[in-house]
VOBA-24609 format. One record per residue (C-alpha): x, y, z; residue in one letter. Coordinates in steps of 0.02 Angstrom, whole numbers, plus 50000, padded with zeros to 5 digits. Each point is the difference from the previous one (the first is absolute). Layout:
<rs>
XYZa/...
</rs>
This chain:
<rs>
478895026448940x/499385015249903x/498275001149939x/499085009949863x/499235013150100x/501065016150056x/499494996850182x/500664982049993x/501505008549939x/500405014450145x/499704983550128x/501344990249917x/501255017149990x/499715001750187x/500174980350033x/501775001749896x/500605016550097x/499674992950159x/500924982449944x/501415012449939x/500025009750172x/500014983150091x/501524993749890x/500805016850021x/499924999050173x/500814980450036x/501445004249864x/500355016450110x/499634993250174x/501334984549950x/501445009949920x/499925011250147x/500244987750096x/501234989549925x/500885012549888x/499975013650105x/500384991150167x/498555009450076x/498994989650177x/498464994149965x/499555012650123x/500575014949908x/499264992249816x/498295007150020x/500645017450081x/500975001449852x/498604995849880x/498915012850086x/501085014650001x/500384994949795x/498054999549986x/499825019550078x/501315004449870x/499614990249854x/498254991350019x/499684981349922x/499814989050121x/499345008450178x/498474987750002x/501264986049995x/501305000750128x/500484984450103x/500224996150165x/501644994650045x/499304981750041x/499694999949802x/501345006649953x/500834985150086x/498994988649907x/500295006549832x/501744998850027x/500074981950080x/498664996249845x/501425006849851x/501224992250089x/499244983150002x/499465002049819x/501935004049938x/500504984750101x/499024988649924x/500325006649823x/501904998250034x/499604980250010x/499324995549821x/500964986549905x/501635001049945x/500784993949855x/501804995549941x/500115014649879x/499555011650183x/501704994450081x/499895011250181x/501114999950171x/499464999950173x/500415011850118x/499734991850189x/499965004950179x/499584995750189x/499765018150077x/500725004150179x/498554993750138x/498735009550051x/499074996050145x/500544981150005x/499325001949785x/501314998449842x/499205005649839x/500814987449848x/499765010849857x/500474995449794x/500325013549886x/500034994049806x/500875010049882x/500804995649827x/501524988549976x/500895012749907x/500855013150085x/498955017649956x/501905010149973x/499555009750158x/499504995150193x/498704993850022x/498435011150024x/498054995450087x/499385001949813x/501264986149956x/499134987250128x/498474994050032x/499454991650163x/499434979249964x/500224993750173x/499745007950221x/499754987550113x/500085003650219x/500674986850096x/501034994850139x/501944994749988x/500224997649843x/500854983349950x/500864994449834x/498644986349981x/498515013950016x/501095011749879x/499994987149882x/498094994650006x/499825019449973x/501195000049846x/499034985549917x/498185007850049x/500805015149907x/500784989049844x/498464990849996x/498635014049971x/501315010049866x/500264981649916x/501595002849954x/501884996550096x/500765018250033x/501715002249905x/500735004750165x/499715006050184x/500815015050086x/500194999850192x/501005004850148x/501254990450069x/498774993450137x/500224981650031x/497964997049996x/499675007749837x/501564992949899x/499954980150067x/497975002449932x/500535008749813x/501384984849996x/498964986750068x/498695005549870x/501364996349848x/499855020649973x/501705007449949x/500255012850137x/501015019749992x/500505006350162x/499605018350016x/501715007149972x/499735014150151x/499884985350131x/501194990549935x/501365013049994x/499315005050183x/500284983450067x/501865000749923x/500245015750092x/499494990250153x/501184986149972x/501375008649988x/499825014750107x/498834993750141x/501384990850123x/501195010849950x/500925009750134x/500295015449922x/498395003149933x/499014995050163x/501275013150096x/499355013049883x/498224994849999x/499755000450197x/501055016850002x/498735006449872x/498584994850100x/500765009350154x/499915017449899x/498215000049989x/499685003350175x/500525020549943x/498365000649886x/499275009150126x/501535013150013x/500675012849865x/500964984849948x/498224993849920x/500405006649827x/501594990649998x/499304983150064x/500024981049909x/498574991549919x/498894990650097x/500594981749999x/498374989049928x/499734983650093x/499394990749827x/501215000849840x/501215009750095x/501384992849871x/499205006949870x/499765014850069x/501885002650070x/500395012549865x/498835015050075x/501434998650146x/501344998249880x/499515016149899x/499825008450184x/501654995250051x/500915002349829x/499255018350009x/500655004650168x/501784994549942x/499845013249864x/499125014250102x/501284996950155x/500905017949986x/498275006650012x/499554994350154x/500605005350185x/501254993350099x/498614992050133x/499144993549833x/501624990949951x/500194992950155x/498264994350030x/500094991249810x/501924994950010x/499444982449964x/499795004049840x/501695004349952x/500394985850102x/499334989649875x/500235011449862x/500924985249901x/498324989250005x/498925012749962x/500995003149846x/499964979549976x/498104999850014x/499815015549896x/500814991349860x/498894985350021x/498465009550000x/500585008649846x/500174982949906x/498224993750071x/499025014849931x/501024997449823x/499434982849996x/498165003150092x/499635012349882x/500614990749855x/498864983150032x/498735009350056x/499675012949830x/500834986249866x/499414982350079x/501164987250030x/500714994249835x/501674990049952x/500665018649965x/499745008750160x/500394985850108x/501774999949895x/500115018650027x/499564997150193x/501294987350008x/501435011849925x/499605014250117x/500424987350136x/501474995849945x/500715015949952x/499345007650158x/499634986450148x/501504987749976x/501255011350016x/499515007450154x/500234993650174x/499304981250074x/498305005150046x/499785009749836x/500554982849890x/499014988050098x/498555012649974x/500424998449799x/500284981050001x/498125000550068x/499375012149873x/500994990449855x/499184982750056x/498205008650001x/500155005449829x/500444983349939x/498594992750112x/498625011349921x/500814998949806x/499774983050020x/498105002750013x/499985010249834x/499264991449845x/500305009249878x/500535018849933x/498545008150104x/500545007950164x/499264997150169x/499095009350118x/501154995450178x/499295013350101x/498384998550114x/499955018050058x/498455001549921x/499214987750133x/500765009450134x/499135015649952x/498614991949978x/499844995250191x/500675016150046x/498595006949890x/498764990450089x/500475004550172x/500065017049975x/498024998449979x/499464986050118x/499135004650149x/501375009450140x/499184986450121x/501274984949951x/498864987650136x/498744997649845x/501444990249925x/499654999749756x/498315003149965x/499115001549827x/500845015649977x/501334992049929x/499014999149839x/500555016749989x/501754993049921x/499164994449835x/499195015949965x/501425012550061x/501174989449858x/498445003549882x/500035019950021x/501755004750054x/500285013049854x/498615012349959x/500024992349796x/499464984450090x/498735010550102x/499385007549838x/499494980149916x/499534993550168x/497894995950016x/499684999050193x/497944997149960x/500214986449882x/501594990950111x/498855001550159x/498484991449887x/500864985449999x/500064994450197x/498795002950143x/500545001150172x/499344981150022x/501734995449908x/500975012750100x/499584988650170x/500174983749917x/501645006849927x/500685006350172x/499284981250080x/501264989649852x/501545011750013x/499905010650186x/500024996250174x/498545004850118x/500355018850087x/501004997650150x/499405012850099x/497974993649960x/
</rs>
């Protein structure tokens, strides 16, 4: 409060600069952190060297214990605001996950976003974090309860839930009368594997592949095959299709002990060229669902690509398009009107991936509050987002009391304490 006399009045200036420093210094300490990707460690190094160049805030630089806080404190504060009341005018999706175990720990995590498709894929400033819960083997029945905590606090039904194929999370949507998308990158995986994953020709090649990577450590390392992934492999076959397709065409180019060492290429030059044409009509239709939405025009235009370019190809290639054909008529079914889709969950995906980039490297301390680092990464992942975002006033609103009875209602207790 400001008072008549001038000394009053230099008091109060000082009192505001200081307030100013202090807010100067969260907002920077947070954005460096979550913006910039910087440790916690490196936050206040950062801030110091920016004070020696700059000045502003040298009397209020943070451990990296606070810095911690703050961030676990925004986080928590973006959560909760993501879980006000809905209402039927506010129609909105769900986006839903179990993430790969850590340490004997899945994280179930719920990503809202709007019902209508946003004409491009999705982005973290499209989503917004309303539900991350730790637990242990994951059931359909303890999906579910999640779902309906979820439904329960927004007040409102979503329009529609995108997941995985994984048994767990699907039986829960369905169980939960939620019409369910299956992410179209899983699903088209998972064809892949149907067709292709018994399949004598393809196995030949596969294990022959796998036998040329024992050269990485030779001149022959340049010229070696992707890494096979254990998880997703399916949907990751096309790194070793674009390998193999590009050896074909660079053949004349390489030496006569190269060409022998690779021959099983051009052994199976006829289904590399199969797969290459398969790959070529999954990124068409990928790409297409994934920057229009799914609508009753591009799963029409999905379907006529099939059958101008899967069913008149060989058996594996039409059993893969009677599988893609049925899909689309599956997930149009689930349309309600002349609003596309969203039938990708990539987003969630990075999200984890995100999120494991900046746990802790020691994985024995299985989720820990840091995971209220999602919420507030979605919150400033473009710098005009940085530029609106108030890191005093969204830390004002919690204490770290509700940070532990927060990680006590939704995380398990630290495996390795």
């Amino acid at each position: 409060t400001l008072v008549a006399d001038g000394e009053g009045k230099r008091d109060s200036g000082t009192a505001i600069s200081r307030y100013r420093h202090r807010e100067i210094a969260i907002r920077f300490a947070v954005l460096l952190y979550a913006y910039a990707g910087i440790s916690s460690r490196q936050v206040p190094k950062v801030m110091e060297l920016s004070s020696l160049l700059w000045g502003g805030v040298d009397d209020r630089i943070p451990s990296h214990v606070t810095v911690i806080d703050w961030v676990e404190k925004c986080g928590l504060s973006l959560a909760e605001g993501s879980l006000r009341k809905k209402t039927a005018a506010e129609a909105y999706s769900l986006v839903i996950d179990n993430s790969i175990t850590l340490c004997g720990q899945d994280l179930h995590l719920e990503l809202m976003a709007s019902s209508v498709h946003p004409g491009h894929p999705h982005s973290h400033a499209d989503v917004s974090v309303v539900s991350m819960v730790a637990g242990r083997q994951w059931d359909a029945e303890s999906t579910r309860r999640e779902l309906d905590k979820t439904i329960a606090r927004l007040g409102y039904a979503p329009e529609y839930v995108v997941c995985d194929n994984g048994r767990t999370v699907c039986n829960a949507s369905e169980e939960a009368g939620l019409p369910t998308h299956r992410d179209i990158s899983h699903s088209f995986g998972m064809f892949l594997e149907r067709v292709y994953s018994k399949d004598d020709e393809f196995t030949d090649f596969i294990t022959k592949k796998g036998y040329a990577r024992k050269y990485s450590h030779t001149s022959m390392a340049p010229l070696m095959p992707p890494r096979r992934r254990e998880y997703a492999r399916f949907m990751n076959a096309f790194e070793t299709v674009r390998w193999a397709k590009a050896m074909l065409e660079n053949d004349r180019l390489l030496s006569s002990r190269e060409r022998w060492l690779f021959s099983f290429v051009r052994t199976h030059a006829s289904l590399v060229e199969e797969l290459d044409e398969v790959m070529k009509g999954y990124e068409y239709m990928e790409q297409l669902c994934k920057q229009e939405g799914l609508s009753h025009r591009t799963a029409s235009m999905c379907r006529d690509y099939v059958n101008r370019h899967f069913m008149t190809k060989g058996e594996r290639v039409r059993r893969l398009g009677d599988m893609i054909i049925s899909y689309f008529n599956n997930e149009e079914r689930l349309l309600t009107g002349d609003e596309p889709h969203n039938i990708c969950s990539d987003i969630i995906e990075s999200t984890f991936g995100y999120l494991k980039s900046r746990m802790s490297p020691n994985k024995s301390n299985g989720y820990t509050p840091l995971v209220l680092l999602m919420p507030l990464h979605m919150r400033v992942s473009s710098i005009e987002d940085c530029r609106s975002f108030n890191a005093a006033r969204t830390i004002g609103k919690t204490r770290l009391y509700d940070i532990k009875k927060w990680r006590a209602d939704n995380l398990l207790p630290n495996p390795s304490i």
